[in-house]
N, CA and C atoms as an extended XYZ file, in Angstrom:
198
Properties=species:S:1:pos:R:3:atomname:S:1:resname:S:1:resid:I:1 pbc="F F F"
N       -18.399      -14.219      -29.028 N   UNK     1
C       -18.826      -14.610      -27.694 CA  UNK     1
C       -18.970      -16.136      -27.667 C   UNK     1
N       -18.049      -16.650      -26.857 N   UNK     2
C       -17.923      -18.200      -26.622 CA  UNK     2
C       -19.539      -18.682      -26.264 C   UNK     2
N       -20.328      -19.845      -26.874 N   UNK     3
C       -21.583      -20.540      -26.652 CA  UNK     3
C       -21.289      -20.834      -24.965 C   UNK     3
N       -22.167      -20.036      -24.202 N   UNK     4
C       -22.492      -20.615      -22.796 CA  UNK     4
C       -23.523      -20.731      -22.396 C   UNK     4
N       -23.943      -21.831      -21.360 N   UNK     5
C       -25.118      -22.489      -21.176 CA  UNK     5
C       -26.045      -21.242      -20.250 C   UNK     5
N       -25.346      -20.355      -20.077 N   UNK     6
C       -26.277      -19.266      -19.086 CA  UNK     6
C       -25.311      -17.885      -19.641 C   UNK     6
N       -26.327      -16.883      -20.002 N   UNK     7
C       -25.849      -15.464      -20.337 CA  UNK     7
C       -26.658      -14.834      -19.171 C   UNK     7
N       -25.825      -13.815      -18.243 N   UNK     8
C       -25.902      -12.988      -17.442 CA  UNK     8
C       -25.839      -11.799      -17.622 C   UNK     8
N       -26.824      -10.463      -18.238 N   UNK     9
C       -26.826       -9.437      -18.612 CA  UNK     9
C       -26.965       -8.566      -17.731 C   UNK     9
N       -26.110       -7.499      -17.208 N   UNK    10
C       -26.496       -6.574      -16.298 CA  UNK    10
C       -26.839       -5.648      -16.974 C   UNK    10
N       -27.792       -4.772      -16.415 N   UNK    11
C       -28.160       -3.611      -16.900 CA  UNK    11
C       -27.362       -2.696      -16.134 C   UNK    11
N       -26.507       -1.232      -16.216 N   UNK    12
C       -26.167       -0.072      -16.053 CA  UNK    12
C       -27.110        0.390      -15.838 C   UNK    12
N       -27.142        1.976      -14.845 N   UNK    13
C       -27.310        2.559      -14.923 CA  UNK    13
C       -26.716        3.989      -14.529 C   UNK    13
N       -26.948        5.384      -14.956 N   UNK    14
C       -25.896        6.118      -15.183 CA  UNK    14
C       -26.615        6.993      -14.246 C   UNK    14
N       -25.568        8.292      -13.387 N   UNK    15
C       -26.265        8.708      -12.198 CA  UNK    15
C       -27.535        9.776      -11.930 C   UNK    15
N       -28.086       10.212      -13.445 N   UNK    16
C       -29.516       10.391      -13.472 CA  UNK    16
C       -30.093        9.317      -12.835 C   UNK    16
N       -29.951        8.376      -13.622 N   UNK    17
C       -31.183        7.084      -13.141 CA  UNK    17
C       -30.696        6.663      -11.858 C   UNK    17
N       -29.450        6.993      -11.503 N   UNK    18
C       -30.275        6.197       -9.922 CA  UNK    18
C       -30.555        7.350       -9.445 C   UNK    18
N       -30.567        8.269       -9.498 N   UNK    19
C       -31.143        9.520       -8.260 CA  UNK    19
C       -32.894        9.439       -8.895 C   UNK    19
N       -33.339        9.295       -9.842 N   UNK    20
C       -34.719        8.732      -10.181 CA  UNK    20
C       -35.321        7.856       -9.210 C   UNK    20
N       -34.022        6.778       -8.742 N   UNK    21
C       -34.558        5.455       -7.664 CA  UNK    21
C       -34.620        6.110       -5.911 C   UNK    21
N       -33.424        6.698       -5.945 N   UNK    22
C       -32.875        6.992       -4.633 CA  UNK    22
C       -32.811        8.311       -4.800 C   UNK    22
N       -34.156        8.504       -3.439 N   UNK    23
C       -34.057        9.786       -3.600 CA  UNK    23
C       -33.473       11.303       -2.344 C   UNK    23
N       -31.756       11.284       -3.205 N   UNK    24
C       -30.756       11.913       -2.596 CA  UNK    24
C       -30.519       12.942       -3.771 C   UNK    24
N       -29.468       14.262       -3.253 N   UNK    25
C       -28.804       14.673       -4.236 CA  UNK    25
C       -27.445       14.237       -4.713 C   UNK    25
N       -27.059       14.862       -5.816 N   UNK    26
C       -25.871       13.941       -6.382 CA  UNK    26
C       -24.642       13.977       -5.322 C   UNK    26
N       -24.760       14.913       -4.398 N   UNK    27
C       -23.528       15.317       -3.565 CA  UNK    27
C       -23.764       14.218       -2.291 C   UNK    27
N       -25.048       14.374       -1.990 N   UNK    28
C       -25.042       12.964       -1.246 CA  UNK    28
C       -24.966       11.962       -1.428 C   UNK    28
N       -25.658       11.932       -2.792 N   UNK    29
C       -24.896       10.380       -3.374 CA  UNK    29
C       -23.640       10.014       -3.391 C   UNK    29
N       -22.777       11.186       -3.639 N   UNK    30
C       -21.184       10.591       -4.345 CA  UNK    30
C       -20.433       10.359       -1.995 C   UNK    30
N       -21.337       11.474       -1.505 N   UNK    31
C       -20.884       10.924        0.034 CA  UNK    31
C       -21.028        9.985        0.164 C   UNK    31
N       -22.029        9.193       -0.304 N   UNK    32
C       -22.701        8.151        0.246 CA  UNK    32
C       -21.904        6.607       -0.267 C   UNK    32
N       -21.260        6.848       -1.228 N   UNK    33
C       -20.537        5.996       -2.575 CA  UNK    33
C       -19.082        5.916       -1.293 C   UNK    33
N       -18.326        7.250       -1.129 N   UNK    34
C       -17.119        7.380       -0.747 CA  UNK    34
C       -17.295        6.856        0.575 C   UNK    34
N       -18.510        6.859        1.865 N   UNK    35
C       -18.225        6.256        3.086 CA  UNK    35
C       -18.939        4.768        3.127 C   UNK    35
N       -19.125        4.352        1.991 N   UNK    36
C       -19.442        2.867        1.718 CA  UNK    36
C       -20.980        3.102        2.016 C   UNK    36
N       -21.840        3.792        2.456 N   UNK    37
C       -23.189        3.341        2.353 CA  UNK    37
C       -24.066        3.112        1.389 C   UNK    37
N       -23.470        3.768       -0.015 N   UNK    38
C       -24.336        3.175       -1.371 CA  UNK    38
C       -23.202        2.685       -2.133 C   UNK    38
N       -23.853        1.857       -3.142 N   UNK    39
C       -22.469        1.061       -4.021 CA  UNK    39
C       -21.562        1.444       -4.623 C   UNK    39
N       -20.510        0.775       -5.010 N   UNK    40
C       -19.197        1.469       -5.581 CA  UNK    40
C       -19.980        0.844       -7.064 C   UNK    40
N       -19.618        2.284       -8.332 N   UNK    41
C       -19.946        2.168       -9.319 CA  UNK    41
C       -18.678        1.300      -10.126 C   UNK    41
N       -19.317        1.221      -11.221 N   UNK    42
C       -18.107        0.457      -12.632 CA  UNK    42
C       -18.241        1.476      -13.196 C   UNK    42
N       -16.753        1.227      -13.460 N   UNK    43
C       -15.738        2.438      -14.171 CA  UNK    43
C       -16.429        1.902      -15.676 C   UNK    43
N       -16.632        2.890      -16.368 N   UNK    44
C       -16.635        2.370      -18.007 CA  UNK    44
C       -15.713        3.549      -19.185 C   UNK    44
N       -15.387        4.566      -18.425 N   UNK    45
C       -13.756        5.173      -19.376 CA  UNK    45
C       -13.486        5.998      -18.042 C   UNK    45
N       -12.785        6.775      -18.493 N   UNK    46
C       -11.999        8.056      -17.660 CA  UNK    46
C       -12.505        8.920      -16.760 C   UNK    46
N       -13.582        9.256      -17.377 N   UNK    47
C       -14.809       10.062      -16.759 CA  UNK    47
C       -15.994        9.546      -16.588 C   UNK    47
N       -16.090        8.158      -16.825 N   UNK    48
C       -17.610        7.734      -17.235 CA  UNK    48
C       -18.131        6.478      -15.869 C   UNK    48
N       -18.989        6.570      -15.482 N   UNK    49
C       -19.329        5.249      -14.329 CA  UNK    49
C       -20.394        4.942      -14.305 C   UNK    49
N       -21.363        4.175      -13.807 N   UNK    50
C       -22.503        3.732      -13.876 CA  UNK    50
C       -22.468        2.763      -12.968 C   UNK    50
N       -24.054        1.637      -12.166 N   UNK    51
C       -24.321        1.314      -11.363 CA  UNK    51
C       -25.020        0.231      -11.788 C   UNK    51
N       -24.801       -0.933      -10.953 N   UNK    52
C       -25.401       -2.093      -11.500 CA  UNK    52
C       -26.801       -1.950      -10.960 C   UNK    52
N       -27.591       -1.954      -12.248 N   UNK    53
C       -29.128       -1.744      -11.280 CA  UNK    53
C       -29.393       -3.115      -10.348 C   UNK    53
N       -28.526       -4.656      -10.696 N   UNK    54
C       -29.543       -4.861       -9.380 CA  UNK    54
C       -28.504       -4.297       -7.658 C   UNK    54
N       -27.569       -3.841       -8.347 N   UNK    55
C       -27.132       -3.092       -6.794 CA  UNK    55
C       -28.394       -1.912       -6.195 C   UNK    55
N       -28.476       -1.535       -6.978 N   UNK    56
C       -29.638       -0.263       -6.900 CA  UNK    56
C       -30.866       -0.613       -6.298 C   UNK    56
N       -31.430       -1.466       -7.099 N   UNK    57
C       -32.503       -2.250       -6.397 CA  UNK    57
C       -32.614       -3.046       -5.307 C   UNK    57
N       -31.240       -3.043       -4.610 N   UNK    58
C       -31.263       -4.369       -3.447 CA  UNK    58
C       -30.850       -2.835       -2.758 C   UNK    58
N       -30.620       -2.046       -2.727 N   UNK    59
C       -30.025       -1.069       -1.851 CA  UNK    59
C       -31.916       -0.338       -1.744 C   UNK    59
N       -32.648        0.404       -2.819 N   UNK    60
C       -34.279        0.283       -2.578 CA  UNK    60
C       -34.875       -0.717       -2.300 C   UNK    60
N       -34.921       -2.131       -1.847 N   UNK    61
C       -35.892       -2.541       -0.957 CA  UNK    61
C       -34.992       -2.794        0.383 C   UNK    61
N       -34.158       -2.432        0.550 N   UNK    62
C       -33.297       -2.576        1.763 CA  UNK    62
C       -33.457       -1.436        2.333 C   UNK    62
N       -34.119       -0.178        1.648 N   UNK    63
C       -34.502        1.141        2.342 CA  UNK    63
C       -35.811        1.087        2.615 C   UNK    63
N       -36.386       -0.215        2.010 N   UNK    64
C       -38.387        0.081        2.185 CA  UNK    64
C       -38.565       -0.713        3.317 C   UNK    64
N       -37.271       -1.673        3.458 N   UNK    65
C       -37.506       -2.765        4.817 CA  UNK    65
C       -37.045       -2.342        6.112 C   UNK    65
N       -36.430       -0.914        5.757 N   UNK    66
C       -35.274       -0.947        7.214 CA  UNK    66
C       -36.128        0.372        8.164 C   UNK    66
């Protein structure tokens, strides 16, 4: 890993943990993914995806404000 003056670590999370945050079922979640109202996940293999928690978190206080 090349020396850079700022490291940016995202944390994942996998779709247990966000239905922990957001509280939907997984079928509404994956609706919710496909008509753009919750975030598009990162691919990490074939079958595998996960969610940038601070997407997660800006999508929960954007539900506590609205």
């Amino acid at each position: 890993m090349p020396n850079s003056p700022l490291t940016i670590r995202e944390t994942l999370l996998r779709l247990p943990e966000v239905l922990e945050r957001v509280p939907v079922k997984s079928t509404a979640w994956w609706t919710g993914v496909r008509e753009g109202y919750f975030p598009k996940p990162v691919r990490l293999g074939p079958r595998m995806v996960a969610w940038k928690e601070s997407d997660i978190d800006h999508l929960v206080q954007e539900g506590t404000h609205g």
